[in-house]
Every structure is written in structure tokens, then in C-alpha cells.
Legacy VTK file of the C-alpha trace (Angstrom):
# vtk DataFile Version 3.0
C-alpha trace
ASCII
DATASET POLYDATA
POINTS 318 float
0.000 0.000 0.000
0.813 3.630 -1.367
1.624 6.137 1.891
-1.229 8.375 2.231
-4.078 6.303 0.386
-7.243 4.725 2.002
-7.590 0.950 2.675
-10.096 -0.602 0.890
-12.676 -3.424 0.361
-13.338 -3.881 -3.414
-16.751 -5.088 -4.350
-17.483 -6.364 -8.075
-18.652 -9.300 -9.860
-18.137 -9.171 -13.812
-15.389 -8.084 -16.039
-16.570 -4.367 -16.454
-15.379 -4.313 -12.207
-12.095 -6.061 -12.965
-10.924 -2.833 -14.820
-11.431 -0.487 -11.929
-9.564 -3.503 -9.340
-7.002 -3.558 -11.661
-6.530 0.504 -11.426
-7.255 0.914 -7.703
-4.918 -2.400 -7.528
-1.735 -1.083 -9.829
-2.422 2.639 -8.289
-1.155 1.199 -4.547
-4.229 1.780 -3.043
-4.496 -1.135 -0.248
-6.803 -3.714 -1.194
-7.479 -5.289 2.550
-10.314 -7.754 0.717
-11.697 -8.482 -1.999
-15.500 -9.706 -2.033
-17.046 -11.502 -5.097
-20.216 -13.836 -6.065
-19.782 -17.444 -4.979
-18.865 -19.702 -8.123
-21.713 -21.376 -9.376
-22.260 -23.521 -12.564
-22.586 -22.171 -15.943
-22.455 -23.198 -19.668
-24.367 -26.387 -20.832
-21.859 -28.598 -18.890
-22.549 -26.863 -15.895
-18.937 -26.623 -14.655
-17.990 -24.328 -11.582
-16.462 -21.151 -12.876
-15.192 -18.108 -11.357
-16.303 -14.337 -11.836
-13.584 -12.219 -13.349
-13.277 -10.201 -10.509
-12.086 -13.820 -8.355
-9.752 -14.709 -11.356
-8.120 -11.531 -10.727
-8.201 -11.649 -6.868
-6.350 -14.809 -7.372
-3.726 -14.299 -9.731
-2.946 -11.150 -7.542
-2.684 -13.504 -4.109
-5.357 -10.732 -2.675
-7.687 -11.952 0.317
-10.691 -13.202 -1.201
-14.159 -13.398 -0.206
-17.527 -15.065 -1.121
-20.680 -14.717 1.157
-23.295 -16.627 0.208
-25.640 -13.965 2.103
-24.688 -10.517 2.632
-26.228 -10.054 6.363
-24.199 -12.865 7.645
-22.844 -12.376 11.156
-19.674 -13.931 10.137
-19.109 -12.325 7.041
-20.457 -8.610 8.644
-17.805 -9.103 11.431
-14.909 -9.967 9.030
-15.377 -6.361 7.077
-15.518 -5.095 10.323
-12.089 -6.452 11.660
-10.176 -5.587 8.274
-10.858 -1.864 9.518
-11.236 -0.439 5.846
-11.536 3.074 5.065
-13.732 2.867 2.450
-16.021 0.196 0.650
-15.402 0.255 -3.158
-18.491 -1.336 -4.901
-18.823 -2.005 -9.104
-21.197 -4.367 -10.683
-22.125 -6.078 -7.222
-25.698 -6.959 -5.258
-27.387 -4.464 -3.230
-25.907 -4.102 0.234
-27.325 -3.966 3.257
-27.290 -1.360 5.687
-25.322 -3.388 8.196
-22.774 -3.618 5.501
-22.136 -0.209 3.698
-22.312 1.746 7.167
-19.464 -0.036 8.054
-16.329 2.239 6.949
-15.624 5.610 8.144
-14.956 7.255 4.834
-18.088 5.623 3.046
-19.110 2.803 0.469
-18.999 3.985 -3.235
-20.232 2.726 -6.168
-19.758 3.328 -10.153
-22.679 3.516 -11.787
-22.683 3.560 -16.060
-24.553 7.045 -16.498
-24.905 10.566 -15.809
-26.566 10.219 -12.136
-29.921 10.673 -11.737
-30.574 9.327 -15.300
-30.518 5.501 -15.872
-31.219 4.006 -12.583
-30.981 0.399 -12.695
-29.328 -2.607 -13.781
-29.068 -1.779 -17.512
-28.305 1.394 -17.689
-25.610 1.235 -20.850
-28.394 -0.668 -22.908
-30.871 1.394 -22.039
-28.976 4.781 -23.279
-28.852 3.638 -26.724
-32.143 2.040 -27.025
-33.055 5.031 -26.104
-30.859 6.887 -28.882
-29.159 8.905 -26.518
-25.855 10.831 -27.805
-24.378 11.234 -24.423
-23.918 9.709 -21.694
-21.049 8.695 -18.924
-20.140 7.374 -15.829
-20.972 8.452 -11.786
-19.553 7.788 -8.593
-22.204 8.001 -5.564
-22.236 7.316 -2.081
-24.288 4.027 -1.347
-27.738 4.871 0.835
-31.086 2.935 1.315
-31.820 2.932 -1.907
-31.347 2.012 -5.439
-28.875 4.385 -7.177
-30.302 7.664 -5.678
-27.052 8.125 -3.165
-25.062 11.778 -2.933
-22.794 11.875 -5.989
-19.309 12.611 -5.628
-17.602 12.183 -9.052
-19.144 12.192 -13.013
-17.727 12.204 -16.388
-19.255 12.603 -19.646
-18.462 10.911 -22.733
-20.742 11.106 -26.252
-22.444 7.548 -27.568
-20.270 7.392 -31.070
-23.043 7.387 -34.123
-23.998 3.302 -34.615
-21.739 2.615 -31.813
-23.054 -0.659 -29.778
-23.586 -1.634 -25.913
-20.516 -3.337 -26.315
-18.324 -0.913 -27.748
-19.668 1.995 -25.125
-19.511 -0.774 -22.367
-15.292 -1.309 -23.138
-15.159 2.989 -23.074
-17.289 3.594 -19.839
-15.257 0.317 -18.082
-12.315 2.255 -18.924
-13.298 5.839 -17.726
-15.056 4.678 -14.632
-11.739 2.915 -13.900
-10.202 6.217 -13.497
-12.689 7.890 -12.042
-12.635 5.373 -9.512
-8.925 5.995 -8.060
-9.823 9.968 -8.349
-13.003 9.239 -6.184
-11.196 7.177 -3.517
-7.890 9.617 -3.123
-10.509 12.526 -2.742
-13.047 10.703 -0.305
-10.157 10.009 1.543
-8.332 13.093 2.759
-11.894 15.180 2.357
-11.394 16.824 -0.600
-14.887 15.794 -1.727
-18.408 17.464 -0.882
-21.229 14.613 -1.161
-23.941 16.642 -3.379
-27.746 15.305 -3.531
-28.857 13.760 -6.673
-31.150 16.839 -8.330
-33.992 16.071 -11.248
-34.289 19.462 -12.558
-38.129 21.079 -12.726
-39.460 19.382 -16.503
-36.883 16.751 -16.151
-37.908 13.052 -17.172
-36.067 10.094 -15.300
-35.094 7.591 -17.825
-34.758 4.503 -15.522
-32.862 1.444 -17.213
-33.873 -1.713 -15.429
-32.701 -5.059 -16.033
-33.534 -6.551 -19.494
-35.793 -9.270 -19.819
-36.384 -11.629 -23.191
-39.517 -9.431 -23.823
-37.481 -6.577 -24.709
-35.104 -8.001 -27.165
-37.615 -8.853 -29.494
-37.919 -6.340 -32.652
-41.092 -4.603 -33.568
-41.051 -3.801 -37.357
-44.090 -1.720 -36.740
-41.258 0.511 -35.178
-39.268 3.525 -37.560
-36.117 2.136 -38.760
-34.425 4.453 -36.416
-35.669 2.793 -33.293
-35.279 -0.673 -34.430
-31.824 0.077 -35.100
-31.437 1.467 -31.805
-32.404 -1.503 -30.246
-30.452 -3.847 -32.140
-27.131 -1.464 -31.156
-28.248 -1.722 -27.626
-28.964 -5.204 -27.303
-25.509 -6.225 -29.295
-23.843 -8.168 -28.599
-25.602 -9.766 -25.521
-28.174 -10.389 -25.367
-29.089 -9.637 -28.475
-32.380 -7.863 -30.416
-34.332 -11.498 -31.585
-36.599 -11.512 -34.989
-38.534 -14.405 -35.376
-39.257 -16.228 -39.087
-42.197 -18.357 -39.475
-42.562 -20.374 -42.968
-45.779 -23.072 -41.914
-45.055 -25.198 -38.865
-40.956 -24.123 -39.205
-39.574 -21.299 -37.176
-36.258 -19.949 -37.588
-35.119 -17.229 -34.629
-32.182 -14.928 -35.705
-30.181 -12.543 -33.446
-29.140 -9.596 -34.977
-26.271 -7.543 -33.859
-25.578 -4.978 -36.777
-27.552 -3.017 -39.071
-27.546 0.490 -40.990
-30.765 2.563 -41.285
-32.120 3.060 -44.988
-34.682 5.983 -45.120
-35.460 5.396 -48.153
-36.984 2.324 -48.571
-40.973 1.724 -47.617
-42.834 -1.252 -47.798
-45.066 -3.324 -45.518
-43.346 -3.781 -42.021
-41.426 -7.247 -41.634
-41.168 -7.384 -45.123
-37.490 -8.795 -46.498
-35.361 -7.815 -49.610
-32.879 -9.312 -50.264
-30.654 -6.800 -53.021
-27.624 -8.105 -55.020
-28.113 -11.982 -53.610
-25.985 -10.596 -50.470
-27.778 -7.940 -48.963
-30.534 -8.563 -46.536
-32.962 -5.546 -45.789
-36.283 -5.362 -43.798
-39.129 -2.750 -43.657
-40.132 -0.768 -40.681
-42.884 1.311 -40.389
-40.616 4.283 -41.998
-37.594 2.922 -43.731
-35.636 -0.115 -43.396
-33.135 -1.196 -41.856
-30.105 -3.813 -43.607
-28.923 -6.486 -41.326
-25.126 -6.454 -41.405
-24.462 -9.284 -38.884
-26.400 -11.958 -37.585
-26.797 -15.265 -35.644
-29.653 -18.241 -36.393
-30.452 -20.040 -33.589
-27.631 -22.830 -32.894
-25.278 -21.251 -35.423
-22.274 -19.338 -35.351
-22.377 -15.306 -35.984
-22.223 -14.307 -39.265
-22.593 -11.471 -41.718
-25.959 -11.728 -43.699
-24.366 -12.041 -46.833
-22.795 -15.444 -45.412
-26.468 -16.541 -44.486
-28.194 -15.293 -47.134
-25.754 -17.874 -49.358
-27.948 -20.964 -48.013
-31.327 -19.190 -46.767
-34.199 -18.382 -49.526
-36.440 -15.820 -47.656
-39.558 -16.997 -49.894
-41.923 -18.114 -48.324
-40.824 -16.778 -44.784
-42.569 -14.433 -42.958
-41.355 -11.971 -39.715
-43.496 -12.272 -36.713
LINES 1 319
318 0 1 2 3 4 5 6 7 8 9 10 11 12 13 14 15 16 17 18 19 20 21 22 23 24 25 26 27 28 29 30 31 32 33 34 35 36 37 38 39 40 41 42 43 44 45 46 47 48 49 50 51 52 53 54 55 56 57 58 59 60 61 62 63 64 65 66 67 68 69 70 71 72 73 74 75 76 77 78 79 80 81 82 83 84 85 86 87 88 89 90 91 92 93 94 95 96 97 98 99 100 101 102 103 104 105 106 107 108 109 110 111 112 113 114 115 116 117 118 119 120 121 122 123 124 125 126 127 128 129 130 131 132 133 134 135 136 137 138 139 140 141 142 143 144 145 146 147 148 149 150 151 152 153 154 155 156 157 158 159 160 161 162 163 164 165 166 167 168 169 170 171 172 173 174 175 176 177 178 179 180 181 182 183 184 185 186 187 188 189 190 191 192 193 194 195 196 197 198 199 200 201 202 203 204 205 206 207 208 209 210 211 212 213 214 215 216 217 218 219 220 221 222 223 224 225 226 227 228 229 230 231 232 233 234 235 236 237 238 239 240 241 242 243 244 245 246 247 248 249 250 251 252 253 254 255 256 257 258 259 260 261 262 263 264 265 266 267 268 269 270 271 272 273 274 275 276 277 278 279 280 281 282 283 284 285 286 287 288 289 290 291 292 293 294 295 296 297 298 299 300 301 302 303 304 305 306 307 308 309 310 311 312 313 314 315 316 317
């Protein structure tokens, strides 16, 4: 540990955390624990596997722990006896009371938008469904509730034009990393002043909760503009889902790129396919062309590549 920087408890689960661990980690900052889910099966061979934040933890020989329930007695008293300054949280479960009260300095979290818009879970899909242009990345003091703490720390970044969940996701992992180490040196020695989350008088709140299968699936009946959106948003997990029926056969696709054409107007969920390689479908204004794309038990591809064994006659979009 770095003289003159807090001791901390990190908090995180997936690979957008690891990024600000790594930072807070290669910065000096004392990492007295680091707490993570419990492994748990996943894939379709169900094998144990570790969140990203525990690989790290481990290939770093940092202290390591994973409650199974956050009020714990045991697990409450350990944070207690580590005597951190502050509680670092990114990416983790809600925490009780009995847990983020616990340092002197505070528990902090990084939240993936400009704080008080995009609450939730999803807030980085949610932007660009949304067809935001801006958006960036907050650092709040944890309270009772859901993402409504005193903020501390923002930054702003614009949403690139056609840029997708994934792309932003890599750029706001990065600058909340960052923002991180500048939030925890400044909570620290005081600099900070805590300041209530505001929503200005005409202001909207745009709340991004977590998304469900109901809101991948594509509405042609939608402009071109917002169907796009959503596929950008939803790429490349978990994907925007269109559905083709052709009699009792059904063929679901996941599609993960696409480029608005304005100009094109036909019935909505109709395809065209132009040149033998180029696969568009009709909103209710415009179309949109599917650039990339993934049929259900296949690998990703572009559409040209499926469009060489797929005859869209006779197939209909639900």
C-alpha cells in the first residue's frame, strides 16, 4: 500500500469491475479484501467457474471473499475487523445497511450514467435504445436505496453514431476505472463534498432496469431508427431477436448490426434481399439492412454469409 491512500474493500462481480480492481490495484491503493459472487455452474456442462473479478483476486494472491448472504454475522464481522476506510463497490448486489455503514470514509459505487438518469441494472443498454448521444459514468455514495445516493464524481463521454452496448460498455469500463482511483484519493483526505442527486423542474427520469427476453424482441411496426437502436443496444448480448415463421418451421435470428435506410418503404417485416448478399427489412418508416447476424444454434455471421444458403420466400417476420 501507497503512503497516504485509504484501505479498501473492493466489491465487483463481472469483467466491467475487474478494470477499476485492476486501477485501484496497480495505483497502490491497499486492497485489505476483496469480495465476489460465490462460483456457481454455468455453460451447458454446468462446470464451476469463477467471476472475473475472483480470477483476478487470485492471480494477484489478494484476500478473497464469497458470502453466500450478505447479512451474515460472520461475514459482517470480518469487514468489520479488516478496519477499511472505504467500501469500493462495481457491478455487485445491493448491500445492506449493516454492511455499507461499516467504513468511516463511506461505500462507493460506479454507476454507467450521468446520475440521476438511468437508474438500474441496464443502464448502458438502455442509453442507446433510447438513442441517446451522451452519456457517462458516476460515482455516488451508497444509501437505502437504489442508485439515488449523494454523488461525488461524473464524467461525460458522447455515444459514437452506430456505436453498440458493447463498444460503449469497453469505453465507460475504462473511464469509470479512473474515475474510480480519483473518487477514492478525494473521499479520503476530504477533498470531496457529497452533493444530492437533483432532477431538474421538466426533467424526465429515464430509468434502465434489467432486461428481460420481452425486450429483445424487434417490432417492425417501429421507424427504422428505433429498431436500429435496439439492435445497437442489445448487441452483442443479449441480443435484439426476430422471429421467421414459414408453416409449422420457425427460424429465430439474433441480430447484432444493421444500418438505417430511409429510403426504402414497404409493408413492415417485409425482407429484400438486393444483389443476392444484402438482406434488408421494412419498418414502419424505412428499413433497416442487417449487417451481422446469428440463427439459432449457429455461429455469428454477416448476412451475406447466411443469405448464401437461406431463400427468404416463403418466410414471414413475426
Amino acid at each position: 500500500m501507497t503512503e497516504g491512500l485509504p484501505r479498501i474493500v473492493f466489491m465487483g462481480t463481472p469483467e466491467f469491475a475487474v478494470a477499476s480492481l485492476r486501477t485501484l490495484h496497480e495505483a497502490g491503493f491497499g486492497l485489505a479484501a476483496v469480495v465476489t459472487a460465490p462460483d456457481r455452474p454455468a455453460g451447458r456442462g454446468r462446470k464451476i467457474s469463477f467471476t472475473p473479478v475472483k480470477e483476478y483476486a487470485l492471480r494477484h494472491d489478494l484476500m478473497l471473499l464469497q458470502p453466500e448472504r450478505l447479512r451474515d454475522p460472520d461475514f459482517i464481522q470480518t469487514l468489520r475487523n479488516l478496519r477499511a476506510d472505504i467500501f469500493v463497490v462495481v457491478a455487485f448486489r445491493m448491500l445492506p445497511e449493516e454492511l455499507w455503514s461499516i467504513p468511516p470514509r463511506g461505500t462507493f459505487n460506479l454507476h454507467a450514467s450521468l446520475l440521476p438518469q438511468y437508474r438500474g441494472a441496464a443502464p448502458i443498454n438502455h442509453a442507446i435504445i433510447n438513442g441517446e448521444t451522451k452519456t457517462g459514468v458516476t460515482t455516488f455514495l451508497i444509501d437505502k436505496d437504489i442508485d439515488t445516493g449523494h454523488i461525488l464524481l461524473a464524467r461525460e463521454t458522447d455515444i459514437l453514431p452506430d456505436e453498440l452496448a458493447g463498444n460503449l460498455h469497453d469505453r465507460l469500463m475504462e473511464l469509470g476505472a479512473s474515475l474510480m482511483t480519483e473518487t477514492a484519493r478525494s473521499l479520503y483526505t476530504g477533498e470531496l463534498k457529497p452533493v444530492p442527486q437533483v432532477v431538474n423542474p421538466g426533467e424526465t427520469l429515464k430509468p434502465a432496469p434489467k432486461i428481460f427476453p420481452a425486450d429483445t424482441i424487434i417490432n417492425w411496426r417501429e421507424p427504422a431508427v428505433k429498431v436500429h437502436n435496439r439492435i445497437r443496444g442489445l448487441s452483442p448480448s443479449p441480443g435484439a431477436v426476430a422471429t421467421l415463421h414459414a408453416g409449422h418451421m420457425t427460424i429465430r435470428l439474433k441480430i447484432f448490426e444493421s444500418k438505417i435506410h430511409d429510403n426504402l418503404r414497404t409493408i413492415p417485416g417485409t425482407m429484400i434481399v438486393v444483389e443476392k448478399s444484402r438482406l434488408m427489412i421494412s419498418c414502419i418508416t424505412g428499413a433497416i439492412e442487417v449487417l451481422s447476424l446469428q440463427a439459432e444454434g449457429r455461429k455469428r455471421m454477416p448476412a451475406s454469409e447466411f443469405l448464401r444458403g437461406f431463400d427468404p420466400a416463403g418466410w414471414e417476420l413475426a
